[in-house]
BAMI-995744 format. One record per residue: residue number from 1; residue in one letter; x negated, y negated, z of N, C-alpha, C in turn. Coordinates in nm, 4 decimals. Layout:
<nodes>
{node NUM, "a", {X, Y, Z}, {X, Y, Z}, {X, Y, Z}},
...
</nodes>
This chain:
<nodes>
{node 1, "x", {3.1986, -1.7183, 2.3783}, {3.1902, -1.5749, 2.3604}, {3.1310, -1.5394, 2.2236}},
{node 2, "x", {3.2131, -1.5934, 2.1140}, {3.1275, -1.5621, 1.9827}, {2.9885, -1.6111, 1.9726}},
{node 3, "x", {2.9362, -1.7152, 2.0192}, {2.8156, -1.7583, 2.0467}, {2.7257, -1.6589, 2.0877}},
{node 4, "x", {2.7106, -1.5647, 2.2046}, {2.6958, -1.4992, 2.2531}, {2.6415, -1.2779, 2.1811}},
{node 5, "x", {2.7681, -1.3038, 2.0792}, {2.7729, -1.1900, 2.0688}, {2.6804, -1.2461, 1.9226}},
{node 6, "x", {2.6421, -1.3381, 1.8692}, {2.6068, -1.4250, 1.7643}, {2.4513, -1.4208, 1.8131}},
{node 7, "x", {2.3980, -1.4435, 1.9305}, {2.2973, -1.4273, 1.9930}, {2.1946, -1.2665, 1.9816}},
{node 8, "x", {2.3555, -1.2083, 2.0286}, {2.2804, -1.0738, 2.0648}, {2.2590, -1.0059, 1.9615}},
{node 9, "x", {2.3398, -1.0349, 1.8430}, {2.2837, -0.9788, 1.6931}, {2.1968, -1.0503, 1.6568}},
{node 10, "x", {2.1419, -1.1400, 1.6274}, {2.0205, -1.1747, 1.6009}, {1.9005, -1.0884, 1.7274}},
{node 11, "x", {1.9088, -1.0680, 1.8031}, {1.8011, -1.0115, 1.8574}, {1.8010, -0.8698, 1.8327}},
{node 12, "x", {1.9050, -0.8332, 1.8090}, {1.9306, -0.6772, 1.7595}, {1.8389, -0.6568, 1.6151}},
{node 13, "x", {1.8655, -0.7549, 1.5217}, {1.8417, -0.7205, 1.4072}, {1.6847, -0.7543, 1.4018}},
{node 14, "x", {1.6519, -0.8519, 1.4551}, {1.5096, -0.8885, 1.4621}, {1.4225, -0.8163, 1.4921}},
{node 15, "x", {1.4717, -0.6932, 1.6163}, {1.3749, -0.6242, 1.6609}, {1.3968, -0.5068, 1.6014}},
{node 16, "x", {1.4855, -0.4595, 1.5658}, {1.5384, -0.3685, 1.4589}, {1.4536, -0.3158, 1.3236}},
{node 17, "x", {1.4476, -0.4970, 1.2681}, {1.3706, -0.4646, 1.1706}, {1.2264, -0.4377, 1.1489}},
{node 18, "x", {1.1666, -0.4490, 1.2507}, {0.9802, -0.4226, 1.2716}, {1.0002, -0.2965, 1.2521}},
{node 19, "x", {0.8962, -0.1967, 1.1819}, {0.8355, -0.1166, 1.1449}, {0.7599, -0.1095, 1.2425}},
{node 20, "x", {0.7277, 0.0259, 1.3017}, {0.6213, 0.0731, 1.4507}, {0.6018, 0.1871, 1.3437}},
{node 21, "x", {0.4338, 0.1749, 1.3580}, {0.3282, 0.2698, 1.2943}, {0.3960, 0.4159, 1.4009}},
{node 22, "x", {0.4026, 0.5545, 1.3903}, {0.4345, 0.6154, 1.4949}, {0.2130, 0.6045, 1.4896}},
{node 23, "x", {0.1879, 0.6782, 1.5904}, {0.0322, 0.6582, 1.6584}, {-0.0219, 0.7950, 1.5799}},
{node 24, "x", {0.0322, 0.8895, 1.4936}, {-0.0795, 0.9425, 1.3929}, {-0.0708, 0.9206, 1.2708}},
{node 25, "x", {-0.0661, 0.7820, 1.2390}, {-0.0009, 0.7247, 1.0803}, {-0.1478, 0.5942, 1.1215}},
{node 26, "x", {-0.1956, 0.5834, 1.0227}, {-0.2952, 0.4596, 1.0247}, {-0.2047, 0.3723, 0.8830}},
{node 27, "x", {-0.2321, 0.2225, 0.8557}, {-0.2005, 0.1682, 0.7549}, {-0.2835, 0.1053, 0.7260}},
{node 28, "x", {-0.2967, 0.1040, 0.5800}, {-0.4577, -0.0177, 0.5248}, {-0.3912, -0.0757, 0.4084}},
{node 29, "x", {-0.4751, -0.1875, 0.3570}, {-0.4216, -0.2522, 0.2672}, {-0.4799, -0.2142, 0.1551}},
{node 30, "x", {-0.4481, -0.1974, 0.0210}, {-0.4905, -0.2304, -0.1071}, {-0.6707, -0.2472, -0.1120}},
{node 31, "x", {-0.7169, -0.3331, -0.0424}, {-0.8387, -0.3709, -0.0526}, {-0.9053, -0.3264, -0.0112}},
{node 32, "x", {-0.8893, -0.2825, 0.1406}, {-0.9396, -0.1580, 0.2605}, {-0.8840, -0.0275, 0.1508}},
{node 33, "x", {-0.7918, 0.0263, 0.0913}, {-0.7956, 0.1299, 0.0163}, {-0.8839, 0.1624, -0.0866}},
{node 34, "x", {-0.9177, 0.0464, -0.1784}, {-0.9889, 0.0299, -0.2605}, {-1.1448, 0.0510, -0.2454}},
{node 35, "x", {-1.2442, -0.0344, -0.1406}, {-1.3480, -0.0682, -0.0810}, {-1.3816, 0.1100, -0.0097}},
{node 36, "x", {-1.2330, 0.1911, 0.0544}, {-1.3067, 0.2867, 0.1059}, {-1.3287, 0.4142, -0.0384}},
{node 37, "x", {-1.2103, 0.3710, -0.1562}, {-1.2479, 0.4820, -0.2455}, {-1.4171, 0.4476, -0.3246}},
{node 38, "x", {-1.4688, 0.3308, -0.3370}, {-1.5914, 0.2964, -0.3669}, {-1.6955, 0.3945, -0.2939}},
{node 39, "x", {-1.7097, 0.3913, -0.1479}, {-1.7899, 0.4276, -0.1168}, {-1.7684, 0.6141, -0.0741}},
{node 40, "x", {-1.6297, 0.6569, -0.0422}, {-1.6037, 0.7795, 0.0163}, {-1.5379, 0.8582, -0.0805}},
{node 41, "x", {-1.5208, 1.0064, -0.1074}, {-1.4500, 1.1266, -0.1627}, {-1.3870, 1.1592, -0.0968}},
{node 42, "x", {-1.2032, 1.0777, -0.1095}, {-1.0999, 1.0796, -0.0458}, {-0.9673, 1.1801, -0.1174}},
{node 43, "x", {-0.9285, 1.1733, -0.0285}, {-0.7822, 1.2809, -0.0555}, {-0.6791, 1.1935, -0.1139}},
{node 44, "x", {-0.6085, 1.1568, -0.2012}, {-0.5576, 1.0508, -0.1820}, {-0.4407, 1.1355, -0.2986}},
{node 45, "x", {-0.3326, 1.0767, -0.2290}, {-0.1884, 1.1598, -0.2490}, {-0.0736, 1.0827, -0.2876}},
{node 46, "x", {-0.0093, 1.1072, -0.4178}, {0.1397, 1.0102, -0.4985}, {0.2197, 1.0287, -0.4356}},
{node 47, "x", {0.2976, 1.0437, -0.2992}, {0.4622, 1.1157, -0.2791}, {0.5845, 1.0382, -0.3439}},
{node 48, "x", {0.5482, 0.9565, -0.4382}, {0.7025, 0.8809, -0.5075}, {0.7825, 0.9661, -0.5762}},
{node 49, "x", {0.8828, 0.9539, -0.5760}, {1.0011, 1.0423, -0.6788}, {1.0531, 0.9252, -0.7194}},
{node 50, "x", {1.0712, 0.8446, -0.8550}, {1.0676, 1.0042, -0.9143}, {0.9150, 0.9657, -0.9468}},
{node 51, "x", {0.8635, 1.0377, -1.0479}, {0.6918, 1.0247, -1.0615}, {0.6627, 0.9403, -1.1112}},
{node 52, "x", {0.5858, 0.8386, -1.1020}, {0.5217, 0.7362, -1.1536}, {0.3842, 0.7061, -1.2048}},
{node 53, "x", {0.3032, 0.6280, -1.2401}, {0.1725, 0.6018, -1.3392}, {0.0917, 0.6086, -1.1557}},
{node 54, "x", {-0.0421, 0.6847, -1.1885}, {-0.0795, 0.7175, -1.0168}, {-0.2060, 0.6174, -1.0102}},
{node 55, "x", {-0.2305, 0.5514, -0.8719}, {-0.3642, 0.5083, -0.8901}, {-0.4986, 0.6273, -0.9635}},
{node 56, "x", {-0.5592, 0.5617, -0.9854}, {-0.6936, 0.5939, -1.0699}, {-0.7760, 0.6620, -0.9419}},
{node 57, "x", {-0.8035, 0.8211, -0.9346}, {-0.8693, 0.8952, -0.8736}, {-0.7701, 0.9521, -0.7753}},
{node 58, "x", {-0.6199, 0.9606, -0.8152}, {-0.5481, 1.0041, -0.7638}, {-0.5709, 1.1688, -0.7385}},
{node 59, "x", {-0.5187, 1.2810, -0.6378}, {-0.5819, 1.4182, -0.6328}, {-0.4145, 1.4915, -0.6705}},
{node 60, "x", {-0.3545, 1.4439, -0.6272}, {-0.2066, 1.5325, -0.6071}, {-0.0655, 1.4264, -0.5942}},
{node 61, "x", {0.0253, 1.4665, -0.6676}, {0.1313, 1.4118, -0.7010}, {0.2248, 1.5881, -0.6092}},
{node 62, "x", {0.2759, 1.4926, -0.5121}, {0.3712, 1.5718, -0.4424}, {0.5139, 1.5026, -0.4005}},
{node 63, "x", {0.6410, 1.5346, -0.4147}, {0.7562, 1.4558, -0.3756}, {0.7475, 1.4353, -0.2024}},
{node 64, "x", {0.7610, 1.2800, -0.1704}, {0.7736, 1.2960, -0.0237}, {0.8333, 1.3842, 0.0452}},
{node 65, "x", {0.9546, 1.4618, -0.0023}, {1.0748, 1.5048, 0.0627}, {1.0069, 1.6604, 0.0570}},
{node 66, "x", {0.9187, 1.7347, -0.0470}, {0.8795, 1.8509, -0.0441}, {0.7478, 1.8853, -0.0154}},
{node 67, "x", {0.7112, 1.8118, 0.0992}, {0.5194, 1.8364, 0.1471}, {0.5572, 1.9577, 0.1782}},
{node 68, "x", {0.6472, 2.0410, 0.2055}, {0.6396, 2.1934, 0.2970}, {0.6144, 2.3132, 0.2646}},
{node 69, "x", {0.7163, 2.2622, 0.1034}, {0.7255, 2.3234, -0.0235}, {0.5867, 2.3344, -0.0963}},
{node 70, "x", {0.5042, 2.2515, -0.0843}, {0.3870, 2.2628, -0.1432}, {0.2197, 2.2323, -0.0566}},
{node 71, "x", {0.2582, 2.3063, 0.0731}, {0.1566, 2.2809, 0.1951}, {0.0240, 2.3319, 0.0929}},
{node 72, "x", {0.0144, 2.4436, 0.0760}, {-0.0658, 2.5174, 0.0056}, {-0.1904, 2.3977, -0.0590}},
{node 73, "x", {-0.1354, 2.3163, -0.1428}, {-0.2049, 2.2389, -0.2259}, {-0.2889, 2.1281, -0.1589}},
{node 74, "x", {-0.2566, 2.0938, -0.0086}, {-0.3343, 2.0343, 0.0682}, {-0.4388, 2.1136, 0.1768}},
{node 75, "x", {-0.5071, 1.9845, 0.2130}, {-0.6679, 2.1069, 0.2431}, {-0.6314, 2.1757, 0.3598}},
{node 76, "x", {-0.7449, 2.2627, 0.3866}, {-0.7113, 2.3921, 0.4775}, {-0.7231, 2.3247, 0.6169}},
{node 77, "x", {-0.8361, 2.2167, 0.6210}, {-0.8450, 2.1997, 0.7697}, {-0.7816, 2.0205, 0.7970}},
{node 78, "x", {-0.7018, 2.0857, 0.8905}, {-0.6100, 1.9959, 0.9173}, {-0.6754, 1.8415, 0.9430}},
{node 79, "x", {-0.7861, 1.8418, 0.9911}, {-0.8044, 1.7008, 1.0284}, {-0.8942, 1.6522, 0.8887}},
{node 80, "x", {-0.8830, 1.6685, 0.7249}, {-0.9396, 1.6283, 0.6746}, {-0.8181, 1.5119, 0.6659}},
{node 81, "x", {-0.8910, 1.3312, 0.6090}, {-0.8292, 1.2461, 0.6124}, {-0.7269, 1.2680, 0.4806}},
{node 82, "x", {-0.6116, 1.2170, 0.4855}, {-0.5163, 1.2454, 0.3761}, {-0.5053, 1.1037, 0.3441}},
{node 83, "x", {-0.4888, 1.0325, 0.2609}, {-0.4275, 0.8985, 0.1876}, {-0.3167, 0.8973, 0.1132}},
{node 84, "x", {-0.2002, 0.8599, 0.1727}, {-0.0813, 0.8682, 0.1236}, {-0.0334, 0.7048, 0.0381}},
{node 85, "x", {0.0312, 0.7629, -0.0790}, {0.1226, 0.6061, -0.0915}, {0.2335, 0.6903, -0.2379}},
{node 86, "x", {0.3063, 0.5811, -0.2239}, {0.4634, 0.5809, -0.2939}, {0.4482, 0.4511, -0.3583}},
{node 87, "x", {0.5530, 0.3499, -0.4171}, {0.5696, 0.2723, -0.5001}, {0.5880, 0.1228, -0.3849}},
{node 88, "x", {0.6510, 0.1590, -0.2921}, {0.6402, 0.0536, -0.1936}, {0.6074, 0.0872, -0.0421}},
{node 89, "x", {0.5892, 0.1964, -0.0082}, {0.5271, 0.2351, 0.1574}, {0.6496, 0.3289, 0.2355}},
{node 90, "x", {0.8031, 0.3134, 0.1988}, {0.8427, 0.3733, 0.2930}, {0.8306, 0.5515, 0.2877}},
{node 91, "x", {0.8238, 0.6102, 0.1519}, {0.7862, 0.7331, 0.1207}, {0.6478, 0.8100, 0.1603}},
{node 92, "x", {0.5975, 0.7223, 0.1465}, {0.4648, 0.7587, 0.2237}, {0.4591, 0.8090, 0.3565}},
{node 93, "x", {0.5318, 0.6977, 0.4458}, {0.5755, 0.7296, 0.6113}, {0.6335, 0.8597, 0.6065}},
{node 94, "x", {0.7612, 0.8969, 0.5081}, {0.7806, 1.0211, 0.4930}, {0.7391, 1.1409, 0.5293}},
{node 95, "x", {0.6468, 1.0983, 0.4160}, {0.5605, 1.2608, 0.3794}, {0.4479, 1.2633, 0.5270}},
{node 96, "x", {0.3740, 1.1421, 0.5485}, {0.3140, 1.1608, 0.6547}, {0.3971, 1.2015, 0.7822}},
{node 97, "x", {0.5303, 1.1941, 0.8284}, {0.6125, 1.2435, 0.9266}, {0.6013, 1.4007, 0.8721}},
{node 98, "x", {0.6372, 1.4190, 0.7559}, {0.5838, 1.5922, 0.7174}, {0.4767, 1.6387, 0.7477}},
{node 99, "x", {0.3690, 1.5793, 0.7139}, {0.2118, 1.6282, 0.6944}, {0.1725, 1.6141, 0.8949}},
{node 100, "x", {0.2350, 1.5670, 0.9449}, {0.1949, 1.5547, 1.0638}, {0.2938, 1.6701, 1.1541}},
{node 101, "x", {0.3921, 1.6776, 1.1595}, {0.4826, 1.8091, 1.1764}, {0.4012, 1.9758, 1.1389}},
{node 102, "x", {0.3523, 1.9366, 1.0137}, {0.2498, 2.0512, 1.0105}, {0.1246, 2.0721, 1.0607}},
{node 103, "x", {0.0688, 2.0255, 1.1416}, {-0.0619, 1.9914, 1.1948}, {-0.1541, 1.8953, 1.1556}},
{node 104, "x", {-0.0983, 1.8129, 1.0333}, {-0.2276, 1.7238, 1.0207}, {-0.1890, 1.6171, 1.1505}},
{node 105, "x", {-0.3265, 1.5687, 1.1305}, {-0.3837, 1.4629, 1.1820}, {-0.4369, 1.3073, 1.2101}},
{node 106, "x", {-0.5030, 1.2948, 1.0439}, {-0.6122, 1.2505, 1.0152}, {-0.5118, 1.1716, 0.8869}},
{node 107, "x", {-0.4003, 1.0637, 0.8978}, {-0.3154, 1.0086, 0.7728}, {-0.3431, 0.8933, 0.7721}},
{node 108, "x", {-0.3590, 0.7983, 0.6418}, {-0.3120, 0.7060, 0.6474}, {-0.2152, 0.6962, 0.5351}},
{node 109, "x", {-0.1375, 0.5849, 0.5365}, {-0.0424, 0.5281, 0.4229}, {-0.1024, 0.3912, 0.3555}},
{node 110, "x", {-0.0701, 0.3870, 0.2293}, {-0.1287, 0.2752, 0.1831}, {-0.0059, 0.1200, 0.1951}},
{node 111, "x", {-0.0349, 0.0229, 0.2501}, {0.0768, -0.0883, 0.2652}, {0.1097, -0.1159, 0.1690}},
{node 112, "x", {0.2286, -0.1415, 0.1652}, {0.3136, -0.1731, -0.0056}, {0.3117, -0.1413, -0.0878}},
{node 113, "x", {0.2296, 0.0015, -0.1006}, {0.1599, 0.0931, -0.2010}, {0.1644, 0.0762, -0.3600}},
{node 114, "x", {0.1970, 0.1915, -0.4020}, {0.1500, 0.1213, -0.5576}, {0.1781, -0.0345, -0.5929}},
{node 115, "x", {0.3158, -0.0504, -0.5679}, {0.3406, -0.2203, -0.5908}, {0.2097, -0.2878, -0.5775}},
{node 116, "x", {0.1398, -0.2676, -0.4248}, {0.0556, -0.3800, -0.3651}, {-0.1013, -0.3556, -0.4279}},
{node 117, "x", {-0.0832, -0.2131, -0.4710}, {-0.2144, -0.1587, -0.5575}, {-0.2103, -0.2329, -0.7128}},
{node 118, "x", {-0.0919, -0.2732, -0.8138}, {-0.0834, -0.3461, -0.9123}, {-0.1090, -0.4814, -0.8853}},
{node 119, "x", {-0.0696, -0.5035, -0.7537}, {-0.0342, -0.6589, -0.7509}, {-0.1822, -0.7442, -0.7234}},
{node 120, "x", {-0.2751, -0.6342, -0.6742}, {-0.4252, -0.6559, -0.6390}, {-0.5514, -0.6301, -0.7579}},
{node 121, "x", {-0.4806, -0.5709, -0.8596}, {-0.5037, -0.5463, -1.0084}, {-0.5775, -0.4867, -0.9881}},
{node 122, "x", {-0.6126, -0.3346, -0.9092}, {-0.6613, -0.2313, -0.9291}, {-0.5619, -0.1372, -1.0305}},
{node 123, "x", {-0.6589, -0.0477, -1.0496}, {-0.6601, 0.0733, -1.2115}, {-0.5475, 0.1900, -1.1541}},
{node 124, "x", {-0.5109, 0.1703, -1.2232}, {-0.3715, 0.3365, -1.2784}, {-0.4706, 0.4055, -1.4208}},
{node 125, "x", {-0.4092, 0.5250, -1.3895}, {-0.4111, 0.6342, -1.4383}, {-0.3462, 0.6150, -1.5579}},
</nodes>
């Protein structure tokens, strides 16, 4: 019996712990973030609290928890692309669960975000 119930928590927790993109959240890495600010004039957005040193060509420092509070400051038409990141990714998902509640569209989050942006030795602010 304990065997069993020993079983079924491990499959609980295993599947538990995967992260599912919801389907209007895109995720890129550091390098794909990097490579697209080279070539494109991107939106690209801090939601960490508390505030931290921002990547380099950062546009807006907003708290994940208050995108609603400060809709205003993001663009008018909803499907422009937004680039979100926080200090490690889960704040980001956040604000994009906000920014998508309000009509956007067009999100991605950056993976492991700032962390994975230092750890790839791209530029802060």
């Amino acid at each position: 019996m304990k065997k069993r119930h020993y079983i079924l928590a491990v499959i609980f927790i295993v599947s538990g712990c995967t992260f599912q993109e919801p389907d209007y959240l895109k995720a890129i890495t550091a390098a794909e973030l990097n490579q697209i600010m080279q070539h494109e004039d991107i939106f690209l957005v801090d939601v960490h609290t508390p505030e931290q040193k921002h990547i380099k060509g950062t546009d807006l420092f907003v708290p994940y928890n208050e995108i609603e509070k400060y809709q205003d400051k993001f663009p008018k038409d909803q499907h422009t692309a937004i680039y979100l990141y926080c200090e490690g990714g889960p704040m980001g998902n956040a604000a994009a669960r906000s920014l998508h509640g309000l009509g956007y569209d067009n999100l991605t989050n950056l993976k492991g975000g700032a962390k994975a942006w230092r750890k790839a030795g791209f530029d802060f602010e």
